[in-house]
C-alpha positions as CSV (number, residue, x, y, z in Angstrom):
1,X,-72.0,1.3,-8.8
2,X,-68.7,-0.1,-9.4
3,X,-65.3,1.0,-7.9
4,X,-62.9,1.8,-10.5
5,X,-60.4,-0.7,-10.7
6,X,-56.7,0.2,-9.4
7,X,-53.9,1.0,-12.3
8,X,-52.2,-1.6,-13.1
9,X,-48.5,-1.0,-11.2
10,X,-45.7,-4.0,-12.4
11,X,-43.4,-5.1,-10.1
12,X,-40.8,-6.8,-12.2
13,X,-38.2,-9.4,-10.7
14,X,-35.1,-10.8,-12.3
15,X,-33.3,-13.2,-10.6
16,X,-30.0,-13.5,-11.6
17,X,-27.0,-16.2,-11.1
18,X,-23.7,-16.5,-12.9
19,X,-24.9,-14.4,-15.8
20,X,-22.4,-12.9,-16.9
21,X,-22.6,-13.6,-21.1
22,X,-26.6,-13.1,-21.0
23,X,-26.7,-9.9,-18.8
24,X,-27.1,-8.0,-22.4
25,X,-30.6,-9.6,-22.1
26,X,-31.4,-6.9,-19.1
27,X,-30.8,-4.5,-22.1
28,X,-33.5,-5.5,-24.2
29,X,-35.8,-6.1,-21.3
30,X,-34.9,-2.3,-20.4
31,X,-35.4,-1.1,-23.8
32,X,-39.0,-2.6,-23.8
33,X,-40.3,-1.8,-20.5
34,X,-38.7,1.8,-19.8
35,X,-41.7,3.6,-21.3
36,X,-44.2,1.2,-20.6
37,X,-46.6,3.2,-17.9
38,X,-47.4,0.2,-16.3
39,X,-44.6,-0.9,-15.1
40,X,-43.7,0.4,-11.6
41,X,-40.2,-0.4,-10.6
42,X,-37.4,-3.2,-11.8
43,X,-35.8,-5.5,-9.8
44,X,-32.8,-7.3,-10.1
45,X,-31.2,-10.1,-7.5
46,X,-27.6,-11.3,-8.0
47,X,-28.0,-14.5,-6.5
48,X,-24.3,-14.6,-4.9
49,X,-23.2,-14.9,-8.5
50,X,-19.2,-16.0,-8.6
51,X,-18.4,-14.5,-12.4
52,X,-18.3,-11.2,-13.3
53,X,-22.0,-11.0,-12.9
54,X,-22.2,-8.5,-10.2
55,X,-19.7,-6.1,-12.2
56,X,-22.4,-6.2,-15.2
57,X,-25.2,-5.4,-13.4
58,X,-23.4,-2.5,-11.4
59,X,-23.3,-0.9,-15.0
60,X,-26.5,-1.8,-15.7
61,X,-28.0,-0.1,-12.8
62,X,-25.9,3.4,-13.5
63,X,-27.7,3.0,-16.7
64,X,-31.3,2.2,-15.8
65,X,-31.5,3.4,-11.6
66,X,-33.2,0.1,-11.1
67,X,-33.3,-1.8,-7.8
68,X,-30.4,-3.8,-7.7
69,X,-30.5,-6.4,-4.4
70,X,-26.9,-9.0,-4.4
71,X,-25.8,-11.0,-1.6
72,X,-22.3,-13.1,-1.6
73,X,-23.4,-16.9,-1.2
74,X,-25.8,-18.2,-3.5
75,X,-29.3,-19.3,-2.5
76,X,-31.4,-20.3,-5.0
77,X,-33.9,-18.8,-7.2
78,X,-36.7,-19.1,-4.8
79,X,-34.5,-17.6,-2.1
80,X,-33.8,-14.6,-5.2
81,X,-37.7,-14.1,-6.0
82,X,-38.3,-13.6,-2.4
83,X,-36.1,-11.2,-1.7
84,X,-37.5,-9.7,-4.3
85,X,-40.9,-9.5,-3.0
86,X,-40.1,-8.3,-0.3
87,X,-39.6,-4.9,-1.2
88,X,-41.9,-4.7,-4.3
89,X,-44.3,-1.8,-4.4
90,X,-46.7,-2.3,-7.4
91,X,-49.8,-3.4,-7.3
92,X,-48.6,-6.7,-8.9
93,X,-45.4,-8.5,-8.9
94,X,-43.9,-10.6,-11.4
95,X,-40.9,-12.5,-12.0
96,X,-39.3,-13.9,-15.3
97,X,-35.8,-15.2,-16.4
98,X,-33.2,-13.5,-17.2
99,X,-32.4,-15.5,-20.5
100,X,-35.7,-13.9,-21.7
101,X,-36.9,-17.7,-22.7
102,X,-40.0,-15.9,-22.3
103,X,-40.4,-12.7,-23.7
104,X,-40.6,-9.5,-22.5
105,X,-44.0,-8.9,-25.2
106,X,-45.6,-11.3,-22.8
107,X,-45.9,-8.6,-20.4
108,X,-48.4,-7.1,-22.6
109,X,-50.7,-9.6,-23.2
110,X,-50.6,-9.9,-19.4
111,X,-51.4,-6.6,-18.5
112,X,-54.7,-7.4,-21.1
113,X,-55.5,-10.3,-17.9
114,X,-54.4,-8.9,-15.0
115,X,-57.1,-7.7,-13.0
116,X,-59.2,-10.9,-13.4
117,X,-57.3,-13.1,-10.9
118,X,-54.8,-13.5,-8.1
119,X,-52.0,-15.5,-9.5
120,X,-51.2,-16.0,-13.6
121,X,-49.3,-18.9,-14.1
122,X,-47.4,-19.0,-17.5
123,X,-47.6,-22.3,-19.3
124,X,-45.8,-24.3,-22.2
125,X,-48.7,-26.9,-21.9
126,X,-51.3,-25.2,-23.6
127,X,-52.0,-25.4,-27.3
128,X,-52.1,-21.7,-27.4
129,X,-48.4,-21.7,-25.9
130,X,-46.0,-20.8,-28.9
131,X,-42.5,-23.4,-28.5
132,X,-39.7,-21.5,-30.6
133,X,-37.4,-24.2,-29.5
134,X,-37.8,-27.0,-27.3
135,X,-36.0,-28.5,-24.8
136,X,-33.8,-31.7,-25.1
137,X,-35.5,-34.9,-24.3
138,X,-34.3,-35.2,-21.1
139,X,-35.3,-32.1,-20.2
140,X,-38.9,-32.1,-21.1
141,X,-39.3,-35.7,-19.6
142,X,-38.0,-34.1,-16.5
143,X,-40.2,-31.5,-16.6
144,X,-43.1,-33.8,-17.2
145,X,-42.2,-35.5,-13.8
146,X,-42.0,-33.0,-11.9
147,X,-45.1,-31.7,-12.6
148,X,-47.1,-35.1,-12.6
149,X,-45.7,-35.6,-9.4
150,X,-46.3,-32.1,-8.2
151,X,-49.8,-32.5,-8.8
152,X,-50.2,-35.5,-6.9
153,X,-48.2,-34.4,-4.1
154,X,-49.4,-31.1,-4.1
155,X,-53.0,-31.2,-4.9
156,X,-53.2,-28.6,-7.2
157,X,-54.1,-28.9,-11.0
158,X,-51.4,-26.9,-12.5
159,X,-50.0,-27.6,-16.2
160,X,-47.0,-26.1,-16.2
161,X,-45.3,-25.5,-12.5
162,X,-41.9,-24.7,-14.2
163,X,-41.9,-21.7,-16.2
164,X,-40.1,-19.4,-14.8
165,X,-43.3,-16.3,-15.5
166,X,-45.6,-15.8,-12.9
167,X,-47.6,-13.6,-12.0
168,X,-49.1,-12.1,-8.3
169,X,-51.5,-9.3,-6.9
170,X,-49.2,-7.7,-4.1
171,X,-51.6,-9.2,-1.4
172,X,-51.0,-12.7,-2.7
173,X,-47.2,-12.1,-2.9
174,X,-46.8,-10.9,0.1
175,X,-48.8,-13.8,1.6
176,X,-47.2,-16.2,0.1
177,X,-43.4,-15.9,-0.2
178,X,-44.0,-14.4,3.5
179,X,-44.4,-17.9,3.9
180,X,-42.2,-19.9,1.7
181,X,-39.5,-22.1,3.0
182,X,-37.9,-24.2,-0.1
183,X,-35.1,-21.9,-2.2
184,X,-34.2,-23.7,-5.0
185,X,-36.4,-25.4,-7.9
186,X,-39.3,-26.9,-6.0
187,X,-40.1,-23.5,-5.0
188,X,-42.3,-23.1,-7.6
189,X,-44.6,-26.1,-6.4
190,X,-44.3,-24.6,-2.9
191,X,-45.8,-21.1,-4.0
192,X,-48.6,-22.7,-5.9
193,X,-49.7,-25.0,-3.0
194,X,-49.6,-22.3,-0.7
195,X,-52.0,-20.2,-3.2
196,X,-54.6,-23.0,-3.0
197,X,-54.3,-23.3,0.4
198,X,-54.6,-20.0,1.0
199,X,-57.5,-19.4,-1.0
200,X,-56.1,-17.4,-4.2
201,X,-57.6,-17.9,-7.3
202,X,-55.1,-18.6,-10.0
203,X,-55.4,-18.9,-14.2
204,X,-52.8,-20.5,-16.7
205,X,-51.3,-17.6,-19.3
206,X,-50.2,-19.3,-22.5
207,X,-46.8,-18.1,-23.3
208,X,-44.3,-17.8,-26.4
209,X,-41.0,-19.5,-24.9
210,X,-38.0,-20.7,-26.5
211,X,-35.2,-22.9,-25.2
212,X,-31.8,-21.3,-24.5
213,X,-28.7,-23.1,-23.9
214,X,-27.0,-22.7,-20.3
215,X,-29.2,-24.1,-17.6
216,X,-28.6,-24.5,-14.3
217,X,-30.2,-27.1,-13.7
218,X,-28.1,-30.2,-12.7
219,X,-29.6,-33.7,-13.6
220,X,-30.3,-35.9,-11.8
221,X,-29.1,-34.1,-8.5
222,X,-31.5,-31.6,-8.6
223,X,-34.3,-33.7,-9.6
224,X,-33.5,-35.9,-6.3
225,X,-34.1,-32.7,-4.5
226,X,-36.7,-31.5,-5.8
227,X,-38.7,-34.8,-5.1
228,X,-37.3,-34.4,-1.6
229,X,-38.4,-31.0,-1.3
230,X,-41.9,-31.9,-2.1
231,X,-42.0,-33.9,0.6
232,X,-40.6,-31.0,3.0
233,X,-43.8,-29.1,1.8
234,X,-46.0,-31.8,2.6
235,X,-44.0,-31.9,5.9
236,X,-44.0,-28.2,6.6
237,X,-48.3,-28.0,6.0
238,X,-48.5,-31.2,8.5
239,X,-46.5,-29.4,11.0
240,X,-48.3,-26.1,10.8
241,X,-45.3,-24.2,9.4
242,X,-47.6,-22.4,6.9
């Protein structure tokens, strides 16, 4: 016979930084997951936001009693997401932007998935993937950099290692961002080659996403850095740090 499988328990993470005229966005998040059974506990990092960010969320968690985690200097969003982790109790963690470029319906066709893998990743690159608006020019022929070069450097066959919704059972988060050293952008190519090297299996998710105006990202200084912290990974795995 077959063990029942485990009820599906979300933990949701939101990092946040400097905020402050898109924390309305934690609103409609709330409104569509406060009922949902599945979802176990929500999670919200102020990454050492500098606006009124911090005040915002405050209000936010009066409202909702979610887990509010802020600390005063900023660290990045992989530093944010693995704070995160750390105290996450479902049976699966997951983490998303707060500019909802993704949507929070995606957690529904999600939950459909779930159970058949260790690690979702969600992807633009798939012609099942729904693009509501694009990003500019620049920013996609960034993207597509990064992730050619991530799979070289990396090793790992990944479409998409950007989008910022993922997906992972509690045994591989815990594994993994136990582990993680880079805090800003590259993280995500950091957390993918330590699932492969680790042994979790991992599936693409096609998402609907949209573009929305306010990045953080900072061309071409954080593209440098990320290409340098690709290397660090590289680096780290040579030196045993993983």
């Amino acid at each position: 016979m077959h063990s029942a499988k485990k009820p599906i328990k979300i933990s949701l993470i939101i990092p946040v930084f400097n905020e402050e005229k898109r924390i309305h966005n934690l609103d409609i998040l709330w409104m569509f997951i406060k009922n949902k059974k599945y979802i176990k506990e929500l999670i919200v990092v102020n990454d050492g936001s500098t606006d009124k960010t911090l005040k915002l969320l405050h209000g936010f968690h009066k409202k909702t009693k979610c887990t509010l985690i802020s600390y005063r200097k900023n660290k990045g969003k992989g530093y944010a997401i693995k704070k995160g982790s750390r105290i996450a109790r479902g049976t699966h963690v997951i983490f998303m932007d707060a500019d909802m470029s993704t949507p929070p319906k995606m957690l529904r066709g999600l939950k459909n998935i779930i159970q058949n893998t260790d690690i979702i990743v969600g992807t633009r690159k798939n012609s099942k993937a729904v693009l509501l608006q694009r990003q500019s020019e620049a920013r996609e022929m960034m993207g597509r950099y990064f992730t050619s070069i991530s799979q070289r450097i990396m090793g790992v066959k990944v479409s998409d290692f950007t989008c910022g919704f993922k997906c992972f059972t509690k045994k591989a988060a815990k594994k993994i961002f136990a582990k993680q050293h880079i805090n800003r952008w590259a993280f995500d190519a950091e957390i993918l080659f330590l699932a492969k090297k680790y042994g979790f299996s991992v599936s693409e998710f096609p998402v609907e996403w949209k573009d929305v105006r306010g990045t953080k990202v900072r061309f071409p200084q954080d593209a440098i850095q990320s290409f340098i912290d690709l290397i660090r990974i590289r680096l780290n795995d040579i030196l045993e740090k993983y």
